[in-house]
Structure formats: structure tokens, C-alpha cells
N, C-alpha and C positions, 0 to 999 in steps of 0.2 A: 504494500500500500504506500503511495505515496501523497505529497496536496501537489495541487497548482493553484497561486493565486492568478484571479482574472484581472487581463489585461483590458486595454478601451476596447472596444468589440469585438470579446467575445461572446460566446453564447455557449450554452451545452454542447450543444451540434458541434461546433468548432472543435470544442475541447477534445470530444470523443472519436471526430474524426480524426485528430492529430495523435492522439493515443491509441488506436486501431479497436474503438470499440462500439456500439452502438450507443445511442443518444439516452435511450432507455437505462440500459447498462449502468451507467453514472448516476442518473438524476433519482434511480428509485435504490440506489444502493442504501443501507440501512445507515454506515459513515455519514449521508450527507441529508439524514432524515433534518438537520435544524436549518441546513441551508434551501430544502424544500420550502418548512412551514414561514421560514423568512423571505422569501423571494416569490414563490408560488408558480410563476411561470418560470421555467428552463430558457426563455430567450430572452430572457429580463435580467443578467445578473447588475454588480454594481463593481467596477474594478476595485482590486483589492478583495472582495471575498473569496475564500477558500474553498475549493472542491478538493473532495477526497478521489484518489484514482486506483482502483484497485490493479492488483495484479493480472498479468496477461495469464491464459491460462494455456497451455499450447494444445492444439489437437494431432494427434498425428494418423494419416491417411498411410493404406498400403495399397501404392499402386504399381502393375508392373510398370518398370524402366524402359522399355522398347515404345512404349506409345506418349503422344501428347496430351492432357488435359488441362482444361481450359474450367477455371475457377471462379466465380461470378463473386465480385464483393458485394455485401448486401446493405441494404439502409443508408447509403452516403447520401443521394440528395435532402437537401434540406428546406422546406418549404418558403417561399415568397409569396405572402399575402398581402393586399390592400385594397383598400375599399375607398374609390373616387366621389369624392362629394362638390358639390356646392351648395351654399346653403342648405345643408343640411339634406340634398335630395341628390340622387346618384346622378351623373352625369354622360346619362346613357347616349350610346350613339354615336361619341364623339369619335373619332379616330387618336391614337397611342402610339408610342415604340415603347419598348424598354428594352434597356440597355443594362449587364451588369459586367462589370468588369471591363469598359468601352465595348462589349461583343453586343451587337443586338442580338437580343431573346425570343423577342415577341414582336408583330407587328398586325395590331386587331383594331377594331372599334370595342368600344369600353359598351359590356354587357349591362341589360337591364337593371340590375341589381348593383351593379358599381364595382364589380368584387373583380379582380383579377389575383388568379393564383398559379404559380409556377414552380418546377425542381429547381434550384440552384444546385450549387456545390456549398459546403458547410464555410468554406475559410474565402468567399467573397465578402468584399468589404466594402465595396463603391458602385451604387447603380447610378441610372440616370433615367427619369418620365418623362415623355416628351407628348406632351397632349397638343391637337393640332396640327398643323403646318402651316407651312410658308412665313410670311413675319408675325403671324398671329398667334406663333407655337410658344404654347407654356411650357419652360424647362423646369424641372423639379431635379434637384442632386440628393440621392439616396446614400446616409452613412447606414450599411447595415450591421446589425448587431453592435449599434451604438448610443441603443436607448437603455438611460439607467431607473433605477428603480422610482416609482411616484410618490416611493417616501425621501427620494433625495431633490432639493430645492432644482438641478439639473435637470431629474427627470418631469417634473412637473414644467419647466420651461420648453424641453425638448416637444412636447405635448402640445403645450398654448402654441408653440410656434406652425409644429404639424395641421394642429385646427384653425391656423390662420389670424392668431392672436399673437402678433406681432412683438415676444419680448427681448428680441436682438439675441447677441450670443449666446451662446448655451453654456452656464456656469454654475457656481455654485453661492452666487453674488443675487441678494434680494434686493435689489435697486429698484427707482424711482418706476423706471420701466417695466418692470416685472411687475407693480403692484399694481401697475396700470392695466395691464393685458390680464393679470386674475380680476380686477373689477370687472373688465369688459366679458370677461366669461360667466364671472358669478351672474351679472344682471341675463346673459343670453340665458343662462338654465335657470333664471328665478329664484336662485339662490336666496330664503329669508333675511340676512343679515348680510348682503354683499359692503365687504371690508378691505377686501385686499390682500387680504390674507389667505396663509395655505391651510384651510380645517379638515375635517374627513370628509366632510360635506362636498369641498369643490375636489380632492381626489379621487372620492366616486365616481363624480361627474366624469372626470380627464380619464380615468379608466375606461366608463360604459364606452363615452365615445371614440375614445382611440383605441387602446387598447381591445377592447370586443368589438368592436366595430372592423378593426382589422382583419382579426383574426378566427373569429366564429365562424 
């Protein structure tokens, strides 16, 4: 057994592909039962926390020598999920690229429901949305596996910023500007006491709708 602390984006998937193990493998191991009930989602961590890595376990096959086989690795894709809105209504019909890693992926009109989902590879870390064309095209620059948790002041920014609540850098800094952009979300969901502040209240909110919104 060994740990590894998490770097800026990683995620389970990352981890386990780098360790040659499945995603599952890691995340329900019994070692890493507190960093489950602390983080909850496996693509949510916060760098600096610790995962436990268990030992490899070797299998050994008996094959004859005279012929070739051909070994299929299994569970390395790792899923890319998102869900297109405006105003809070999918942004069905539009035309899309996505790009990760500069490769284009995909190249679709964005389905009814808003939801585009795709395999990756576990250790990409840069896409790119491109809704539209020609000079009308909205670019979106995708860090993936680089959102931190919505109990750190980052990951609640990372969030207003994704839902279009504009509060500049993504830090761990509650400035003038950040308390602007949680007012402007508290009054959107009705928030009883919109303050400006971060309560359990507005990171329910920032979860329903980023977080499950993405990824459900």
C-alpha cells in the first residue's frame, strides 16, 4: 500500500489509470473509506488530499509460446459530461466541436436535452467548446479534472464562473468580486437571506446546478 497526494487535476480516473488499476478499484477500497465520505464524488478531489493505492496484484496466464495474443485493457476511458444551457434552458440545435487535447472529438448539433457525453482518456487535461461558427462562434476553454471541492472558496468560484457568474480568477481569495457574483446567484435561486456569502444554502444550489446538472 502506498498514498499519493492529489495534484491540480487530478481525479480518481487519472490516479488509477496511472497506477494500472480500475477507477472503482481505488475509490471503494476500505483505506480510502474517509476520503469517500469527505469528497463524495471520485472526480471532485481537492489537491493535497490523500489517496491510498493498494498493491498490484499480479495475474499470471499460461499461454503457449509459439502463438500471439492480443490482450484488451479494460475501463481506461473516462467519461466527459456536460450539459449546455442558456438561461437556464438547453441550447438545443445549435451546432458544436469539441476538442480535447487540440484533437477534435466530436463534431454535432447540441441534442435536445443539452447533454453531451463522450470517452476520453483519464490523464487529458485541456479541452476546448466551440458553439457556432464563423465570427459568431463561442469558444469555451475546458481545464479538466480541475474543479475543486464546493466546500473550498475555489470550488464555489470555479462554479459561479461555469454558470456565468462572472467572479474573475479562480482562487482561494473572497474578494469584492466574488461576493458580488454569490449575490447575483443567491437573488437568481431566491435565496431567503441573499448576503454574499458562502452558506449551505447557496452550495446546494452551485451543486444541483453544476455539478448534477453535468453529470446525471
Amino acid at each position: 500500500m502506498k498514498t499519493h497526494t492529489v495534484n491540480e487535476g487530478e481525479c480518481i480516473s487519472s490516479i488509477a489509470q496511472k497506477n494500472g488499476f480500475f477507477w472503482e478499484t481505488i475509490w471503494n477500497h476500505p483505506e480510502n473509506k474517509k476520503l469517500q465520505e469527505l469528497r463524495k464524488d471520485p472526480n471532485i478531489l481537492n489537491p493535497g488530499d490523500i489517496v491510498m493505492i493498494p498493491d498490484k496484484r499480479p495475474k499470471e496466464l499460461s499461454e503457449p509460446t509459439t502463438q500471439v495474443y492480443k490482450y484488451k485493457l479494460k475501463n481506461t476511458p473516462a467519461k466527459f459530461k456536460m450539459r449546455i444551457l442558456r438561461d437556464g434552458e438547453p441550447r438545443a440545435g445549435e451546432k458544436y466541436v469539441l476538442k480535447i487535447e487540440k484533437v477534435e472529438v466530436k463534431r454535432d448539433t447540441i441534442p435536445p436535452d443539452g447533454r453531451i457525453e463522450i470517452s476520453i482518456l483519464p490523464q487529458a487535461r485541456q479541452g476546448e467548446l466551440i458553439i457556432g461558427e464563423g465570427d459568431a462562434a463561442e469558444v469555451y476553454k475546458l481545464n479538466l479534472g480541475a474543479l475543486d471541492p464546493v466546500e473550498t472558496v475555489s470550488g464555489v468560484k470555479a462554479r459561479l464562473n461555469n454558470l456565468g457568474f462572472d467572479c474573475g480568477e479562480v482562487n482561494n481569495k473572497l474578494d469584492e468580486e466574488t461576493t458580488e457574483a454569490i449575490l447575483d446567484f443567491q437573488s437568481y435561486i431566491n435565496h431567503p437571506n441573499p448576503n454574499g456569502e458562502i452558506d449551505d444554502k447557496t452550495r446546494d444550489a452551485l451543486k444541483k446546478l453544476h455539478d448534477e446538472t453535468s453529470s446525471s
